[in-house]
C-alpha positions as CSV (number, residue, x, y, z in Angstrom):
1,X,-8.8,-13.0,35.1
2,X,-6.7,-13.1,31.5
3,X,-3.9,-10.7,31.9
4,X,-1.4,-10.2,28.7
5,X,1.5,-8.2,29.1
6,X,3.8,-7.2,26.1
7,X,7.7,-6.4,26.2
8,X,10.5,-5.7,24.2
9,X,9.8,-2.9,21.9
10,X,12.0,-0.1,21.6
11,X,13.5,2.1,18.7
12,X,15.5,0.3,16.2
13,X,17.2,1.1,12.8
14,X,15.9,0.2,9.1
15,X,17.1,-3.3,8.8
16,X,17.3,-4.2,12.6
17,X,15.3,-7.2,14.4
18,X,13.6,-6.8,17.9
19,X,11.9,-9.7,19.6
20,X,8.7,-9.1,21.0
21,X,6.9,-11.4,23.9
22,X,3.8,-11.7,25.1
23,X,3.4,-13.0,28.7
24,X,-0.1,-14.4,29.2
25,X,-1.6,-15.2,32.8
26,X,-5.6,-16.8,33.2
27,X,-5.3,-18.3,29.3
28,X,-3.8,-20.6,27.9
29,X,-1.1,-20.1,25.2
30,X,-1.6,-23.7,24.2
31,X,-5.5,-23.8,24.2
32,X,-5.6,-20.6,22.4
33,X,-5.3,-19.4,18.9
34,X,-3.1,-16.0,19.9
35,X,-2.3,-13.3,17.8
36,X,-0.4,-10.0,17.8
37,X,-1.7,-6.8,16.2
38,X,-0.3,-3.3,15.2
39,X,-1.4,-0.1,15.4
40,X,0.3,3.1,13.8
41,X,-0.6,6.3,14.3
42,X,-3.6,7.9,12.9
43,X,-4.4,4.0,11.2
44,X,-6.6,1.3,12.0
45,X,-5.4,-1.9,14.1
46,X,-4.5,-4.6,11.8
47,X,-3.8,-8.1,12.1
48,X,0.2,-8.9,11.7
49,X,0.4,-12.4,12.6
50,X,-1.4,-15.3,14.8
51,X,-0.8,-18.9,15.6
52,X,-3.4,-21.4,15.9
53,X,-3.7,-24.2,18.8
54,X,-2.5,-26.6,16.3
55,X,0.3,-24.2,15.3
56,X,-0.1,-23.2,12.0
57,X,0.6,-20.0,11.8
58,X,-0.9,-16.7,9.3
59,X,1.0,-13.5,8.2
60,X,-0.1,-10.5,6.7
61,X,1.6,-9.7,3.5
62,X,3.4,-6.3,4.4
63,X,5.2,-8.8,7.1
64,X,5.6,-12.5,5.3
65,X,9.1,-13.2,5.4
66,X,10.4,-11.0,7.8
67,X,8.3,-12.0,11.2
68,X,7.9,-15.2,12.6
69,X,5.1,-16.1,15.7
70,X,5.3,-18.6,18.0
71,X,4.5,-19.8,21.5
72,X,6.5,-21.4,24.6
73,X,3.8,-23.4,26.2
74,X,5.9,-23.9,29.4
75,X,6.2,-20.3,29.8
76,X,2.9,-19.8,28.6
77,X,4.3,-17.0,26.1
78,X,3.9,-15.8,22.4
79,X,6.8,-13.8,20.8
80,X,6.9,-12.0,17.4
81,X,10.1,-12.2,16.1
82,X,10.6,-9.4,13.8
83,X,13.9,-9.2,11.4
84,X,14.5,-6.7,8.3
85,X,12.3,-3.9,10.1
86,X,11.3,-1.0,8.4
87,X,9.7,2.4,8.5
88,X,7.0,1.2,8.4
89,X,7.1,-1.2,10.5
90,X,6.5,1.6,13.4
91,X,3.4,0.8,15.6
92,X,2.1,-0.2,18.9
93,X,2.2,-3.7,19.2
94,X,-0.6,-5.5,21.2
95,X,-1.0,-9.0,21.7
96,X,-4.4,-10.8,21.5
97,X,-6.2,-14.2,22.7
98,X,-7.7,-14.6,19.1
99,X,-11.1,-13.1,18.6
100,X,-10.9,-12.2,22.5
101,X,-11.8,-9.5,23.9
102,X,-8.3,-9.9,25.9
103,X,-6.1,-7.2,24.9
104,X,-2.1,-6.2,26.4
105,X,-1.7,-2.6,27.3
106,X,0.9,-2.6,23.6
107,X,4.5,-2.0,23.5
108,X,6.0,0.6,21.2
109,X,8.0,-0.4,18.5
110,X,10.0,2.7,16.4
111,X,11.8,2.0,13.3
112,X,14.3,5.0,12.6
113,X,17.5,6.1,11.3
């Protein structure tokens, strides 16, 4: 049974970084293509960044830049580092195998002054 369970969101100010991570159990980070997704209130979930099983990794454009993906294999773990947050940035965060239908519950992440 896949199980993916997100952590580390929380309410930051304009400009602040959080690191979220992605704790995967039954899947393999490595033999996976894993992504992270956002969803904001009253908006559609939309692809923020994933990371292929070769590494390469994809952004979307409202995040190039600022967030960085990537994957400890011996924890079996993805993070989303996310630097220079904004406004909005606000979401719930959820964390994907790629094209899966293996979902995390989210974690919360509130960008506010």
């Amino acid at each position: 049974q896949v199980q993916l369970v997100e952590s580390g969101g929380g309410l930051v100010q304009p400009g602040g970084s959080l690191t979220l991570s992605c704790k995967a159990s039954g899947a393999s980070v490595r033999l996976n293509a894993m992504a992270w997704y956002r969803q904001a209130p009253g908006k559609q979930r939309e692809l923020v960044a994933r990371i292929t099983t070769g590494g390469n990794t994809n952004y979307a454009d409202s995040v190039k830049g600022r967030f960085t993906i990537s994957r400890d294999n011996g924890k079996n773990t993805v993070y989303l580092q996310m630097n220079n947050l904004k406004p909005e940035d606000t979401a719930v965060y959820y964390c994907n195998v790629f094209e899966s239908q293996f979902w995390g519950r989210g974690t919360q992440v509130t960008v506010s002054s």
